[in-house]
VEXKOLVEX-989977 format. One record per residue (C-alpha): x, y, z; residue number from 0; residue in one letter. Coordinates in steps of 0.02 Angstrom, whole numbers. Example, Ala and Ser with C-alpha at 12.3 -4.5 7.8 and 13.67 -1.06 7.14 Angstrom:
2
<rec x="615" y="-225" z="390" num="0" residuo="a"/>
<rec x="684" y="-53" z="357" num="1" residuo="s"/>
END
This chain:
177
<rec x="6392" y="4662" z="4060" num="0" residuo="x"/>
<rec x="6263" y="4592" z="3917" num="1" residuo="x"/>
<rec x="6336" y="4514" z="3784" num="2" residuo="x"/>
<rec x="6281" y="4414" z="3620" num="3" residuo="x"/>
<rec x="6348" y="4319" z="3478" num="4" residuo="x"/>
<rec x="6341" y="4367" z="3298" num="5" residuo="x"/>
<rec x="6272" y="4265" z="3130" num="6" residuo="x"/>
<rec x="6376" y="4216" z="3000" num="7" residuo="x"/>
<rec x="6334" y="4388" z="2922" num="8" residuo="x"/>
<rec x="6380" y="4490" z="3072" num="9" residuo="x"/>
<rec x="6205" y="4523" z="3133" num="10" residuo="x"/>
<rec x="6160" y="4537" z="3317" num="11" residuo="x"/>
<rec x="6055" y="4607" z="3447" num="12" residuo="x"/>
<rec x="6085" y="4631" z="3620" num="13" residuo="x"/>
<rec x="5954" y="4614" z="3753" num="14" residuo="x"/>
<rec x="6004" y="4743" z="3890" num="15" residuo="x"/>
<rec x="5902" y="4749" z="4067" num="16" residuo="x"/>
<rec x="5810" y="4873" z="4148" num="17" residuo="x"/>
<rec x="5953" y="4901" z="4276" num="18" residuo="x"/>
<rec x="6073" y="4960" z="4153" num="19" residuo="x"/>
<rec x="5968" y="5119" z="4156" num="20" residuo="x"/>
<rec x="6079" y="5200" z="4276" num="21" residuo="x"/>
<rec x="6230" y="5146" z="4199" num="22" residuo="x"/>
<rec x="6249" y="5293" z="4092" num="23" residuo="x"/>
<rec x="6370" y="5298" z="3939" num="24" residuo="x"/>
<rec x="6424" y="5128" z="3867" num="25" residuo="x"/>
<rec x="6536" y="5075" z="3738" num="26" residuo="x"/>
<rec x="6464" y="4950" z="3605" num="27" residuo="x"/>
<rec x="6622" y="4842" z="3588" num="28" residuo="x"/>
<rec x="6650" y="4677" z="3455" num="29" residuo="x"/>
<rec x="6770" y="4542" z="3505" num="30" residuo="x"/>
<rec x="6807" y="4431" z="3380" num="31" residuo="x"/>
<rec x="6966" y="4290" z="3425" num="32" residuo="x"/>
<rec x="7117" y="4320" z="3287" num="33" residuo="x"/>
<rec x="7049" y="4512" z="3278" num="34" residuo="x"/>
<rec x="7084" y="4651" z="3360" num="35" residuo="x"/>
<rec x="6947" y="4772" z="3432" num="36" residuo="x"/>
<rec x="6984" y="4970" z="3463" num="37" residuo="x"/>
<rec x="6914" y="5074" z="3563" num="38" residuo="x"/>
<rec x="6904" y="5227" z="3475" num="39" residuo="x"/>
<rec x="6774" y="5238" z="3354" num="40" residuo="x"/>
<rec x="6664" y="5119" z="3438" num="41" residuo="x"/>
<rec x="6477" y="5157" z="3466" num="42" residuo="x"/>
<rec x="6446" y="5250" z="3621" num="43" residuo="x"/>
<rec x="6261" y="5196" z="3704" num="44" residuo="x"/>
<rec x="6173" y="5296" z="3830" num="45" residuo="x"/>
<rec x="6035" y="5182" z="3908" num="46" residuo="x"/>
<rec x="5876" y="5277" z="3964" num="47" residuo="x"/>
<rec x="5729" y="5135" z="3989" num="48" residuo="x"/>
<rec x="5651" y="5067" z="3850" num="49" residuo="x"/>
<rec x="5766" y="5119" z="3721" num="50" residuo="x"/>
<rec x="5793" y="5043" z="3555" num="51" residuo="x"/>
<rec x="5950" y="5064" z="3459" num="52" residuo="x"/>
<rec x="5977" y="5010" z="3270" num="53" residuo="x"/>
<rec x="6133" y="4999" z="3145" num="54" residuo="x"/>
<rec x="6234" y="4970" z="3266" num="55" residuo="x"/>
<rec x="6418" y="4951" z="3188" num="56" residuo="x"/>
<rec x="6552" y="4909" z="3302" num="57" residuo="x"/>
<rec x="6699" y="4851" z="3217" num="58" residuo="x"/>
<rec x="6859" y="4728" z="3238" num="59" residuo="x"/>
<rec x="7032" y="4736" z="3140" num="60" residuo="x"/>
<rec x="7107" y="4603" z="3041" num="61" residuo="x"/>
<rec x="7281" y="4573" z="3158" num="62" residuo="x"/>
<rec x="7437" y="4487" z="3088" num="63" residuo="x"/>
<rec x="7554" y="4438" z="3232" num="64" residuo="x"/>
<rec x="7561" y="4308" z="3324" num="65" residuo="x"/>
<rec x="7565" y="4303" z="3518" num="66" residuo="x"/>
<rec x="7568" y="4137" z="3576" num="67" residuo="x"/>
<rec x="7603" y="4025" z="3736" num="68" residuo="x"/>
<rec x="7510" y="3928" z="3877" num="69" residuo="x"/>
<rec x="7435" y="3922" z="4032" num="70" residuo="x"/>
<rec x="7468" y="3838" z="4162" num="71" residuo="x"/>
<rec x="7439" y="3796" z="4342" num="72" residuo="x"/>
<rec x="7573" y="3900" z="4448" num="73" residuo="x"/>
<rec x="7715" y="3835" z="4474" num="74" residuo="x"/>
<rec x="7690" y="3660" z="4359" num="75" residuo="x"/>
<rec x="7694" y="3613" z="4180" num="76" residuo="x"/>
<rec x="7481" y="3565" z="4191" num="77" residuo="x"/>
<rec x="7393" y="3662" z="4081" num="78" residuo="x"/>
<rec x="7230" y="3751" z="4099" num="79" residuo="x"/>
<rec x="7115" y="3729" z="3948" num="80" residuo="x"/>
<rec x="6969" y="3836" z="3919" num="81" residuo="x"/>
<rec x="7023" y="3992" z="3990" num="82" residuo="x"/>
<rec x="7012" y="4177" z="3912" num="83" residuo="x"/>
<rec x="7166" y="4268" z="3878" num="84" residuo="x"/>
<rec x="7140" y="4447" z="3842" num="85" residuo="x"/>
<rec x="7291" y="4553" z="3782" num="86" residuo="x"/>
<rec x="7247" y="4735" z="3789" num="87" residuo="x"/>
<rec x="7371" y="4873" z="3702" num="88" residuo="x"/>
<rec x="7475" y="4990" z="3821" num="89" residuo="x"/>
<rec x="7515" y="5115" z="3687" num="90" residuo="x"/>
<rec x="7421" y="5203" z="3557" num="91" residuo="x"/>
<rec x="7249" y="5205" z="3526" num="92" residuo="x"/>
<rec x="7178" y="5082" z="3667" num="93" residuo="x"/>
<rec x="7154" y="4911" z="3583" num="94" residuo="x"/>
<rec x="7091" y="4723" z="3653" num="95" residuo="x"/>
<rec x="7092" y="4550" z="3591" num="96" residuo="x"/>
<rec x="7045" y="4368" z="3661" num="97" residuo="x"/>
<rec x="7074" y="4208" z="3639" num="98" residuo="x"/>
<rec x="7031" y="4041" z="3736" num="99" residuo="x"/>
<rec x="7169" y="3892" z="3779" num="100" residuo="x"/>
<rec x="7129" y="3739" z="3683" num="101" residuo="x"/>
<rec x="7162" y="3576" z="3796" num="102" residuo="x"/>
<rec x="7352" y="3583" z="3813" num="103" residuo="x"/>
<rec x="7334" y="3773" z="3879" num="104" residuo="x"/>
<rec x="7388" y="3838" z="3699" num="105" residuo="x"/>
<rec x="7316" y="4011" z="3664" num="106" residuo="x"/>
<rec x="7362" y="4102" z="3500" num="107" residuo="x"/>
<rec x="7329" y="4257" z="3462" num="108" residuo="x"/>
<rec x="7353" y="4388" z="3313" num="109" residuo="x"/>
<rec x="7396" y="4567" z="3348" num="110" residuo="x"/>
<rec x="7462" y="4732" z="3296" num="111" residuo="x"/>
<rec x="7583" y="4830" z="3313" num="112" residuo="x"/>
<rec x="7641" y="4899" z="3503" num="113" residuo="x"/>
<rec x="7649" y="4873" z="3669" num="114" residuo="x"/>
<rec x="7539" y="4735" z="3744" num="115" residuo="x"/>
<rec x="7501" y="4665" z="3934" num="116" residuo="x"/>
<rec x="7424" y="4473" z="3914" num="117" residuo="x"/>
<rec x="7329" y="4402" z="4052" num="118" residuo="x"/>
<rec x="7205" y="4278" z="4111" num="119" residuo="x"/>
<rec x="7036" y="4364" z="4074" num="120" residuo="x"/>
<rec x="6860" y="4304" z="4155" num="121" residuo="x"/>
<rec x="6879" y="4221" z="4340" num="122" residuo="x"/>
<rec x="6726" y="4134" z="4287" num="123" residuo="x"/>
<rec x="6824" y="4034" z="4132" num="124" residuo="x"/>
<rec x="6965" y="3995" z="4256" num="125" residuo="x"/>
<rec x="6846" y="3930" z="4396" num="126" residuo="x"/>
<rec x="6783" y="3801" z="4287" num="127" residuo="x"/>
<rec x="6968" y="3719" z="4279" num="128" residuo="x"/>
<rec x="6976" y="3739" z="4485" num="129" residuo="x"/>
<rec x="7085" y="3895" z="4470" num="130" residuo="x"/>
<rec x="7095" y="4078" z="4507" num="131" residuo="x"/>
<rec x="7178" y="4218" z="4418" num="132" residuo="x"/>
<rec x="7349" y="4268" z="4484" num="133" residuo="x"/>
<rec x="7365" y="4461" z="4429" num="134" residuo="x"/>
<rec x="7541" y="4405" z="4334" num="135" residuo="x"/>
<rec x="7519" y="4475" z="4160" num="136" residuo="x"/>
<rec x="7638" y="4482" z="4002" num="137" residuo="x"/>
<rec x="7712" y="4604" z="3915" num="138" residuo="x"/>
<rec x="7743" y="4606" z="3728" num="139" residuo="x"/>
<rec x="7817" y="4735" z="3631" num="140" residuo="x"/>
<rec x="7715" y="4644" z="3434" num="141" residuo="x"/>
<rec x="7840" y="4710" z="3299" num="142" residuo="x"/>
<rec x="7862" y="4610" z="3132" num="143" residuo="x"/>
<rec x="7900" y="4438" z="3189" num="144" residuo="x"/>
<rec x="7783" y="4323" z="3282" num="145" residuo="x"/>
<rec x="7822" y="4310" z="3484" num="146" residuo="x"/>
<rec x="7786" y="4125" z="3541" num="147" residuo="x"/>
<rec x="7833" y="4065" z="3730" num="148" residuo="x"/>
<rec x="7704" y="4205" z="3795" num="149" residuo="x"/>
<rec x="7688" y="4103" z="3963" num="150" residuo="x"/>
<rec x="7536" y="4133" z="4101" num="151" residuo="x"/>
<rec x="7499" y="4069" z="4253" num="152" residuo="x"/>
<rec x="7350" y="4033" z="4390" num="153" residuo="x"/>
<rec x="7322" y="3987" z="4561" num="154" residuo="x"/>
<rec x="7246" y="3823" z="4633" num="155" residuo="x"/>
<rec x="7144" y="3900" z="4764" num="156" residuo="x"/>
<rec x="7204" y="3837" z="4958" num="157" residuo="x"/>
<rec x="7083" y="3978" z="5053" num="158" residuo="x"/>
<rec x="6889" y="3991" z="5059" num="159" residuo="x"/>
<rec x="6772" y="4120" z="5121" num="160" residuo="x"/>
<rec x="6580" y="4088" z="5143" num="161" residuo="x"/>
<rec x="6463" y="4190" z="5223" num="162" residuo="x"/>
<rec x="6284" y="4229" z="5224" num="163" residuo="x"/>
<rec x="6219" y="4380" z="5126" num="164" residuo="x"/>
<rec x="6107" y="4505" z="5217" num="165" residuo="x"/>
<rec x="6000" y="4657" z="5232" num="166" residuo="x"/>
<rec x="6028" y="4737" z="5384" num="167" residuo="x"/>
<rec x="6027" y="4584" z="5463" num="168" residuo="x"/>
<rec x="5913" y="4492" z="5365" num="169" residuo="x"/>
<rec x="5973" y="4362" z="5267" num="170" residuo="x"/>
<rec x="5942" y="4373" z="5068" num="171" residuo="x"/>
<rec x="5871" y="4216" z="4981" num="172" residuo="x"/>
<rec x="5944" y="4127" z="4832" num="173" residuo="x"/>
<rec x="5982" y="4240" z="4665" num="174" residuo="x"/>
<rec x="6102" y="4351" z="4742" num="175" residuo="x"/>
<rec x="6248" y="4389" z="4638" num="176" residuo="x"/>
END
């Protein structure tokens, strides 16, 4: 999906392609590390061609918890820095946040009240560190006091698969994705 960074003012604008035409509905969403971003009340796009969409206000909450622990290669004490954690809310009104490890595989992240699963987010983040998500996630029940020890893990990779992309028979050139 498109995304885009802010100013220091909170202005943006999002450059969306042609193919999301037939995409249909899609929720304008802000993510913002040490907020928290809803999904209710978030602005609801419908893409048709060359549209043009202005005032745009999707909107984060200030969270006051903290979530914290590390990641770390499976099984070891190595961390894995530069990875997105996302923690997204199992009850109430659905609810995400991020953060990224620092170099020892810290994360930190404020939240809100409820019931929260923590995982590894992007494959793409982890690939950069030589690992691959493991589909463990945490749970977190954020009450008053701040939760530390919030442990996740990945995979070093031991398989590969390779292949050649075609069209009914026809192999595809580079730019396939």
């Amino acid at each position: 999906s498109p995304s885009t960074f802010a100013d220091a003012s909170g202005n943006f604008a999002l450059q969306v392609p042609a193919s999301f035409d037939a995409c249909g509905e899609r929720l304008l969403l802000a993510l913002k590390p040490g907020y928290v971003s809803s999904q209710y009340g978030q602005p609801l796009l419908t893409f048709r061609g060359t549209d043009v969409y202005t005032g745009q206000t999707p909107t984060v909450e200030a969270a006051g918890v903290g979530v914290s622990g590390h990641l770390y290669f499976g099984g070891t004490t190595t961390p894995i820095p530069g990875a997105l954690i996302v923690a997204q809310r199992e009850d109430g009104p659905p609810a995400m946040a991020i953060a990224f490890t620092d170099k020892s595989g810290g994360y930190a992240m404020p939240l809100v009240a409820g019931q929260w699963s923590v995982f590894t987010g992007s494959d793409e983040h982890l690939a950069l560190q030589g690992a691959v998500a493991d589909d463990h996630e945490a749970t977190v029940t954020v009450a008053g006091s701040a939760i530390s020890g919030v442990d996740l893990s990945a995979e070093t990779p031991n398989a590969t698969v390779s292949g050649t992309v075609s069209d009914e028979g026809t192999p595809l050139g580079a730019g396939v994705g």
